[in-house]
Structure formats: structure tokens, C-alpha cells
FIPAPA-385364 format. One record per residue (C-alpha): residue number from 1; chain; x, y, z. Coordinates in nm, 2 decimals, padded with zeros to 4 digits, m for minus. Example, Ala and Ser with C-alpha at 12.3 -4.5 7.8 and 13.67 -1.06 7.14 Angstrom:
# residues 2
[node 1; "A"; [01.23; m00.45; 00.78]]
[node 2; "A"; [01.37; m00.11; 00.71]]
***
This chain:
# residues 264
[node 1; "A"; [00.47; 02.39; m02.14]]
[node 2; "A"; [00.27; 02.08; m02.20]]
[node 3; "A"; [m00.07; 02.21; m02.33]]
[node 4; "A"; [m00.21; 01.93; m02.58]]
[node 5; "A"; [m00.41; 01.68; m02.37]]
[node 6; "A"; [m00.43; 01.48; m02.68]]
[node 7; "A"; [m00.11; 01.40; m02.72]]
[node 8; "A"; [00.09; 01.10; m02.71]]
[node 9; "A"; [00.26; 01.15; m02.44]]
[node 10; "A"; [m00.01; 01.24; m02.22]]
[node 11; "A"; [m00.20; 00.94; m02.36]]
[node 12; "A"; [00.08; 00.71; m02.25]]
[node 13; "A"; [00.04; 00.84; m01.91]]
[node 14; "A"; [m00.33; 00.83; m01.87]]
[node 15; "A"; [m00.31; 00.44; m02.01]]
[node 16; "A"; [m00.11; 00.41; m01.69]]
[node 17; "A"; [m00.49; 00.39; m01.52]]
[node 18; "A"; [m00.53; 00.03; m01.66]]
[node 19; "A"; [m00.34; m00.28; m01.50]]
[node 20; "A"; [m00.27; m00.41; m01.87]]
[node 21; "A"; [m00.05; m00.06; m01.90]]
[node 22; "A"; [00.09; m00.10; m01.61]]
[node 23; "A"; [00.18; m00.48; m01.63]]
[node 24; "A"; [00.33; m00.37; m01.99]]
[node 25; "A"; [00.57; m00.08; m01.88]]
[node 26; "A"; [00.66; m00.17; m01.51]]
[node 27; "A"; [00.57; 00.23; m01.43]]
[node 28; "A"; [00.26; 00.35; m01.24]]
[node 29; "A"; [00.07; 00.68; m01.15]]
[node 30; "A"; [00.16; 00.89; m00.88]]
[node 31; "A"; [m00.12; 01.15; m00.82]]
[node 32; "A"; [m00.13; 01.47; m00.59]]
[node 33; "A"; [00.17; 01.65; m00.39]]
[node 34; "A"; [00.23; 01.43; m00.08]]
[node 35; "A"; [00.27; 01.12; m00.28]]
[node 36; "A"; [00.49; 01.29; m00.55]]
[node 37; "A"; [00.67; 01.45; m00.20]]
[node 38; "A"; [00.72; 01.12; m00.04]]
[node 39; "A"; [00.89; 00.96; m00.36]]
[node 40; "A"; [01.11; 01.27; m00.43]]
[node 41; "A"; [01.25; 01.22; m00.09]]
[node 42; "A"; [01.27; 00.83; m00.07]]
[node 43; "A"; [01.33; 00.68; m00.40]]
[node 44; "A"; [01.36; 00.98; m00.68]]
[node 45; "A"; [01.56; 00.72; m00.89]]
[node 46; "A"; [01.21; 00.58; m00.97]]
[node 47; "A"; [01.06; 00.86; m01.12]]
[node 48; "A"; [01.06; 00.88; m01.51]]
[node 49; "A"; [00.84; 01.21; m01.56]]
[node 50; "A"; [00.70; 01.53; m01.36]]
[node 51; "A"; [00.43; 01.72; m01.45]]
[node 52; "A"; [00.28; 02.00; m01.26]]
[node 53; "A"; [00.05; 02.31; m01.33]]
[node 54; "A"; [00.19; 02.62; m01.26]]
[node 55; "A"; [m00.08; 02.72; m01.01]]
[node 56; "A"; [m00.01; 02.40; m00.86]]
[node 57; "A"; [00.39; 02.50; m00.79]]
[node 58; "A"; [00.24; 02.83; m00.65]]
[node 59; "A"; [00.13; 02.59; m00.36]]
[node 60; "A"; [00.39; 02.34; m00.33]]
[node 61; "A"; [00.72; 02.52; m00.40]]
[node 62; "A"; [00.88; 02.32; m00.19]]
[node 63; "A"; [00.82; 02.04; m00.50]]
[node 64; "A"; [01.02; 02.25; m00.68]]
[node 65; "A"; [01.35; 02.26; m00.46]]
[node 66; "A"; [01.29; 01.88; m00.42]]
[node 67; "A"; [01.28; 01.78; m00.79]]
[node 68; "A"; [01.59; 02.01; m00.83]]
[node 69; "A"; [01.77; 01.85; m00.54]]
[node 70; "A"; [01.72; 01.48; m00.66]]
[node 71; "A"; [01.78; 01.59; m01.05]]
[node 72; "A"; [01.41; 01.54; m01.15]]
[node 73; "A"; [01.33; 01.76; m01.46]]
[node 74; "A"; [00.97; 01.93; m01.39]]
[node 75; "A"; [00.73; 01.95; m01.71]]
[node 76; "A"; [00.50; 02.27; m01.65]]
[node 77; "A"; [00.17; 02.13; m01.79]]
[node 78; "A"; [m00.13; 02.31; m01.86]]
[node 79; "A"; [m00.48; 02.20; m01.63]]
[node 80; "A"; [m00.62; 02.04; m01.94]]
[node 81; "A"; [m00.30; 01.78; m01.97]]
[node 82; "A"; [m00.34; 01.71; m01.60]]
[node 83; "A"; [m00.73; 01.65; m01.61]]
[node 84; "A"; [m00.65; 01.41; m01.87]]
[node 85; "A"; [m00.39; 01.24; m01.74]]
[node 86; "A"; [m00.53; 01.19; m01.37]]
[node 87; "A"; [m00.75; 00.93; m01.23]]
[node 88; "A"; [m00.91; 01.14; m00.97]]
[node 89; "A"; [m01.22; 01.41; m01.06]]
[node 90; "A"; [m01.04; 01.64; m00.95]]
[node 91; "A"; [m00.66; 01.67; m00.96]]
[node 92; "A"; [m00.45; 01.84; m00.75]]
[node 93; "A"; [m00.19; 01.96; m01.05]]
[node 94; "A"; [00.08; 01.69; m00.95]]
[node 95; "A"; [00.12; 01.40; m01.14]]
[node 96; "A"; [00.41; 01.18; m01.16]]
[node 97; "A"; [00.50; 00.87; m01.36]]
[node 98; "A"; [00.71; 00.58; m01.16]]
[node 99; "A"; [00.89; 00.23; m01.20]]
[node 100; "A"; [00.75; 00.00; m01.00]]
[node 101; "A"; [00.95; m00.14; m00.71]]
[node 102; "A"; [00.80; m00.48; m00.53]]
[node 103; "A"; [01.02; m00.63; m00.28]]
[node 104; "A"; [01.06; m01.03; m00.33]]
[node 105; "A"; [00.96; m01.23; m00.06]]
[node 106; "A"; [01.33; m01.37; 00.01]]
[node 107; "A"; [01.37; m01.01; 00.09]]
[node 108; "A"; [01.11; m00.95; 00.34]]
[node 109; "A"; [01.22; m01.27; 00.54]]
[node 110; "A"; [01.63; m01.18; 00.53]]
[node 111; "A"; [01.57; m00.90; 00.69]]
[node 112; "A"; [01.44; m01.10; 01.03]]
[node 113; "A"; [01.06; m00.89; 01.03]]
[node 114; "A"; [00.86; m00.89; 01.34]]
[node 115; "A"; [00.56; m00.75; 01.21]]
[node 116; "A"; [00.46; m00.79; 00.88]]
[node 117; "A"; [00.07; m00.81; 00.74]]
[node 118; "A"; [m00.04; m01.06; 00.52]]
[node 119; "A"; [m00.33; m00.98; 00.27]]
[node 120; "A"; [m00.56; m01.26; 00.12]]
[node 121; "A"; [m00.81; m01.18; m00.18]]
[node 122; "A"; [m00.83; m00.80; m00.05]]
[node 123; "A"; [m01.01; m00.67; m00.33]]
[node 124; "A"; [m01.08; m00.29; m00.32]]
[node 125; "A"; [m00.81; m00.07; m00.33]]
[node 126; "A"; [m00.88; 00.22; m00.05]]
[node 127; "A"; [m00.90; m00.14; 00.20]]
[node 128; "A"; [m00.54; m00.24; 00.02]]
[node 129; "A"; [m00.40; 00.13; 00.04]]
[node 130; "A"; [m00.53; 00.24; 00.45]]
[node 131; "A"; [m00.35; m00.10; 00.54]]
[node 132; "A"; [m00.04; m00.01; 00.39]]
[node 133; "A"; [m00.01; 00.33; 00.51]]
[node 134; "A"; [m00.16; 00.14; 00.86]]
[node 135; "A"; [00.16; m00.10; 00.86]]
[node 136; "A"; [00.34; 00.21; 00.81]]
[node 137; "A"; [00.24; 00.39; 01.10]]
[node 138; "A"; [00.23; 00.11; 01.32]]
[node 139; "A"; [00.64; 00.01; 01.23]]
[node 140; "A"; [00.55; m00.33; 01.07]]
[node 141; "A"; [00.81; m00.46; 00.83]]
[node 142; "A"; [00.64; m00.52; 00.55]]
[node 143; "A"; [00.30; m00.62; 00.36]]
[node 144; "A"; [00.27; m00.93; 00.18]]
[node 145; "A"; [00.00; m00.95; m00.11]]
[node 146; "A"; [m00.14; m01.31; m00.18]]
[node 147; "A"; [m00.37; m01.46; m00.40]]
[node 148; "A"; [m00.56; m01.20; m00.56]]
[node 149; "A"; [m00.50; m00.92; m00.38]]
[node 150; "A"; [m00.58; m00.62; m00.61]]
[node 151; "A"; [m00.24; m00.47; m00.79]]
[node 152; "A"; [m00.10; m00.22; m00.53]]
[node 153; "A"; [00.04; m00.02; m00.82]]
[node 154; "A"; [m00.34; 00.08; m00.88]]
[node 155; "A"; [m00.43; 00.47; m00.86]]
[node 156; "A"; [m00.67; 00.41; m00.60]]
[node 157; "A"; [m00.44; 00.18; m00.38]]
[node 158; "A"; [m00.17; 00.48; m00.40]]
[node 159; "A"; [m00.37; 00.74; m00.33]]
[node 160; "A"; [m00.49; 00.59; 00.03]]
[node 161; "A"; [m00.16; 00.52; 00.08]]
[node 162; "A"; [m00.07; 00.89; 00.09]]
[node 163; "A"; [00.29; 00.83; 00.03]]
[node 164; "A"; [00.33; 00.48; 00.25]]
[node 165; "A"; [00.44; 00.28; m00.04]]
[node 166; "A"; [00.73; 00.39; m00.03]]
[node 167; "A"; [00.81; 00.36; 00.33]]
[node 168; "A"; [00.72; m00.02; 00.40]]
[node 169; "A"; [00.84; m00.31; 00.23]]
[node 170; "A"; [00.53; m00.42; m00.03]]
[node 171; "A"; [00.58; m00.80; m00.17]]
[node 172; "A"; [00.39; m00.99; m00.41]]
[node 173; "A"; [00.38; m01.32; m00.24]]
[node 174; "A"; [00.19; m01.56; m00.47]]
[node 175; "A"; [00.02; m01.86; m00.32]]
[node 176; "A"; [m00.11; m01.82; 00.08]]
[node 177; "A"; [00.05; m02.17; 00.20]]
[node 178; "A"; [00.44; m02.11; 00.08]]
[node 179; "A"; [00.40; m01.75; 00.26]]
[node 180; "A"; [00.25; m01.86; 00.55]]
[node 181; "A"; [00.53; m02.13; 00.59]]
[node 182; "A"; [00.81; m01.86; 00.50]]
[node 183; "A"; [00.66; m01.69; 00.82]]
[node 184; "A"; [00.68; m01.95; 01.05]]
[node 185; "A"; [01.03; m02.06; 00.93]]
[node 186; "A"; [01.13; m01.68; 01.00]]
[node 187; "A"; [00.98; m01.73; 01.37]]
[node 188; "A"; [00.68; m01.53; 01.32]]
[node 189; "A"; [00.36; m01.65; 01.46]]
[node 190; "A"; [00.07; m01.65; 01.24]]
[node 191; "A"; [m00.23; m01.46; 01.38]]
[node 192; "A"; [m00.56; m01.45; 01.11]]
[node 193; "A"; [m00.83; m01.15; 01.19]]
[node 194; "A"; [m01.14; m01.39; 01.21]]
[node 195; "A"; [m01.46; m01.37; 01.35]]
[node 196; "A"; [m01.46; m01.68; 01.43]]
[node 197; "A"; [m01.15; m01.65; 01.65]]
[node 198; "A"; [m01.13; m01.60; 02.02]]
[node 199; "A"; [m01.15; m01.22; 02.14]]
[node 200; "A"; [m00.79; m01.08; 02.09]]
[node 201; "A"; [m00.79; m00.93; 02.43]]
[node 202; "A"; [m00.79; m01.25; 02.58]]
[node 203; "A"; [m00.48; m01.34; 02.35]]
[node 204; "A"; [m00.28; m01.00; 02.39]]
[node 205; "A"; [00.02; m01.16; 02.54]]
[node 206; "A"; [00.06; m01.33; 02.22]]
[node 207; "A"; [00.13; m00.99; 02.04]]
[node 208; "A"; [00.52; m00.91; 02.26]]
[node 209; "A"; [00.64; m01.20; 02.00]]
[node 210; "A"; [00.75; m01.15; 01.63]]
[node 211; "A"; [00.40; m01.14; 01.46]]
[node 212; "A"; [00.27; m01.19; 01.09]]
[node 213; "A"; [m00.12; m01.07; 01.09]]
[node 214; "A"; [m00.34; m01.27; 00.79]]
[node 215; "A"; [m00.66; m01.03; 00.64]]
[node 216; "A"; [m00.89; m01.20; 00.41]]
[node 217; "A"; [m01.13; m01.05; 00.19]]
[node 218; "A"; [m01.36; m00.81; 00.30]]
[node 219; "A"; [m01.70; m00.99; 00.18]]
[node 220; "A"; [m01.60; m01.36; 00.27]]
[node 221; "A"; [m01.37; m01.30; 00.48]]
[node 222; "A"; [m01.04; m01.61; 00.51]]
[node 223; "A"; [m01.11; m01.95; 00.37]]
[node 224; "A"; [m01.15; m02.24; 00.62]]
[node 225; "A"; [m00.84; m02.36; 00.43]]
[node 226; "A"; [m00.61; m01.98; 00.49]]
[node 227; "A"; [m00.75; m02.04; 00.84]]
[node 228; "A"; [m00.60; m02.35; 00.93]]
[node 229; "A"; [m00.26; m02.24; 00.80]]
[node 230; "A"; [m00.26; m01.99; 01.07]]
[node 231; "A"; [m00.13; m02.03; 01.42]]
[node 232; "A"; [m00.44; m01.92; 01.59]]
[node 233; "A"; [m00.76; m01.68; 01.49]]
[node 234; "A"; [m00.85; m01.39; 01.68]]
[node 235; "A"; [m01.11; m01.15; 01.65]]
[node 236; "A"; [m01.22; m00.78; 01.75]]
[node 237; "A"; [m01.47; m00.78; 02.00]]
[node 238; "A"; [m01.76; m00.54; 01.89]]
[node 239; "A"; [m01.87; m00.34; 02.25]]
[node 240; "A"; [m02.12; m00.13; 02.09]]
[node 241; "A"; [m02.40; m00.21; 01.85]]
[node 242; "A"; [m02.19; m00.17; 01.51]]
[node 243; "A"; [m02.23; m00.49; 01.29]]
[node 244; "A"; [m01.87; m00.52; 01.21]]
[node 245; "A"; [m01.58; m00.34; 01.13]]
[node 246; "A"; [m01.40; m00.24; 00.78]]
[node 247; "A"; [m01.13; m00.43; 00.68]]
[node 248; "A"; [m00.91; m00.17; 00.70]]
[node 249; "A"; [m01.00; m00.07; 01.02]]
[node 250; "A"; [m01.01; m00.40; 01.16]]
[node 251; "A"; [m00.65; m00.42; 01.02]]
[node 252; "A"; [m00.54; m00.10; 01.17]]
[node 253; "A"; [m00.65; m00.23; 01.51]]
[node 254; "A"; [m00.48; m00.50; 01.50]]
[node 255; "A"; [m00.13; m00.41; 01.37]]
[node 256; "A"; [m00.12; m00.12; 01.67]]
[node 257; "A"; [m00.19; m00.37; 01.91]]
[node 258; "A"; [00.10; m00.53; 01.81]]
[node 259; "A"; [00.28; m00.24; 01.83]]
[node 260; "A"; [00.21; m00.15; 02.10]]
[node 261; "A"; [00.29; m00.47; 02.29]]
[node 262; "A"; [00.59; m00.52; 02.10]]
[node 263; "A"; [00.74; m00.17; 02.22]]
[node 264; "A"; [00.66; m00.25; 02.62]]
***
């Protein structure tokens, strides 16, 4: 068992908090049972370590038969090492360590998308992590990450992911414009979530054809500039007496809508 929290090993992984440890290895943090589940299931290749407390496997034996199955060793670690190692308050007694995996953006567009979400300067990572796990849900192809977009490898972005990342397609995609124009090449119509677009139920017939939504950042908003790269701009009407609506929520909204129109 793994019972020295100061040891280099378990330093290694708690550096794994930082972006510069990340950017350096090419592995990242994988925190609590469902995420570790979902990456056992869809891409146990990835993972490079397994730690879990015993009363922790008490809980989740099924962890147990999936390690074993995909021919992931398990480290039995004592609740010190884990408390050390997470980023969370309070862990859960499952911690992984895993290579990262972005998708290219030649690879989003090959595969002929019809809904993907393009993210622009989203800064906090429960926003970046709710719309990836959103896309998800809603059957989009992929997510794009533009600009600076905060590193969806952070702890925080795949924790509100709850095991999404590895379902959907995540791209780094650089600089707005050369996405953007991927997109329309691809057929996609380029929709940007504005409040200063129309109301979108007054453009719902828009959302039956292949669709890639642009989100700015959730202060400021898109840029004048992002805004006239996009096809149109449509916004959520607000019916009640809300000021706005989150980022991620907003984003949520709008990716079901397409969904839903695009399933008809």
C-alpha cells in the first residue's frame, strides 16, 4: 500500500494540479469514481496509474473488475496519499493519472460534424466542463476550444465534465477566424449565442441544418470582431425577471435546441 504522502511519487501526481505539470508530462488528473469509470471503459490505454483507498473499493467494486478487465494495475493507497494528491477538499478515494488525448481540428471536420460548439475566451472551468458534458448529452460532434479558452485538462474542467471528456471529440483549435472558416467549408452554419442577436425562437428553422454554436466569454461576452465571423447571432429570450443566464446554461439551451430540431 501507498502510505507516504510525501513521497515522490505522490508529489508527481499532485504537481499534475498546475498547467506547467501538465503542459510538461502530456498526463492529467482524473478525480472521483465516475470519471475514473468512464475512462476505464472508453480509453483505459490512457491511463498510467490507479490509486484507490480501500474504503473507497468497498463502494465501487465494480472499479475493481473494470481495472482488471482493461489490465489497469490498482495501487491501494492510504487516505493521507489521496488527500494529497487530489485537488478537491474532499476526495472521493479515486484518483487516476492520464495522457492527454485532444483531437486535431482536421479530425473534427473529416468526420462531416453537424453539431459541434465552439468556445471563445471561456475562462472558468465548471462553464468549460458543464458544456462539454452538455455537447455530450445533446449528441454534438465535438467541442472546439479557441483563443484562450482555459486548458480542458484542468481538474476543475474534468470534474464538471463527470466523465464527458471522453465521450465527445475535444479540439484545441487556435485562432477563432481559421475555425470558423473550417466550419463553413464543412457546411456548418455558424450560429454565435449573443445578446445582441435576434431571439432564437424566431430563427429555430435554422437549427434542422448542420450547426456549429460560437460561446464567448462569460464577462464580455464575443468580440464585435468573433461576431462578424459568424453566420448570424441569436439570443435566449429572458421571460421572467432573471438578468441573464450562465454561460453554461445558456450553452446547454442552445445545443438541445439543436438537437432537438435536428432529430425531427
Amino acid at each position: 500500500m501507498l502510505e507516504n504522502p510525501r513521497s515522490p511519487r505522490v508529489r508527481a501526481v499532485a504537481k499534475l494540479t498546475k498547467r506547467s505539470a501538465r503542459d510538461e508530462t502530456g498526463l492529467f488528473l482524473l478525480e472521483g469514481p465516475q470519471s475514473v469509470r468512464e475512462a476505464l471503459r472508453y480509453r483505459p490505454e490512457g491511463i498510467e496509474d490507479l490509486f484507490i483507498t480501500p474504503t473507497a473499493l468497498e463502494k465501487h467494486d465494480d472499479l475493481r473488475e473494470a481495472a482488471a478487465a482493461a489490465g489497469v494495475e490498482v495501487t491501494y493507497t492510504a487516505e493521507a496519499v489521496i488527500e494529497a494528491m487530489a485537488d478537491t477538499v474532499t476526495p472521493q478515494g479515486v484518483i487516476a493519472v492520464a495522457r492527454q488525448f485532444p483531437t486535431s481540428i482536421r479530425e473534427v471536420f473529416a468526420t462531416s460534424p453537424r453539431l459541434i460548439a465552439i468556445c471563445e475566451e471561456v475562462r472558468d472551468p465548471g462553464n468549460l466542463g458543464t458544456i462539454i458534458r452538455a455537447a455530450d448529452a445533446a449528441g454534438a460532434d465535438a467541442v472546439i476550444l479557441t483563443g484562450r479558452t482555459v486548458d480542458p485538462y484542468n481538474p476543475k474542467v474534468v470534474r464538471a465534465t463527470t466523465g464527458s471528456l471522453f465521450h465527445v471529440q475535444v479540439a484545441l483549435g487556435g485562432d477563432l477566424d481559421v475555425v470558423v472558416s473550417r466550419a463553413k467549408d464543412a457546411g456548418l452554419r455558424v450560429l454565435a449565442a449573443d445578446v445582441k442577436g435576434v431571439d432564437l425562437p424566431e430563427r429555430r428553422e435554422l437549427l434542422t441544418e448542420p450547426t456549429a454554436w460560437l460561446f464567448g466569454n462569460e464577462a464580455r461576452g464575443l468580440t464585435d470582431d468573433a461576431l462578424e465571423l459568424a453566420d448570424e447571432a441569436v439570443r435566449l429570450p429572458i421571460y421572467g425577471k432573471a438578468e441573464s443566464l450562465n454561460l453554461a446554461t445558456a450553452a446547454s439551451v442552445c445545443l438541445y435546441e439543436s438537437a432537438f430540431a435536428q432529430r425531427v
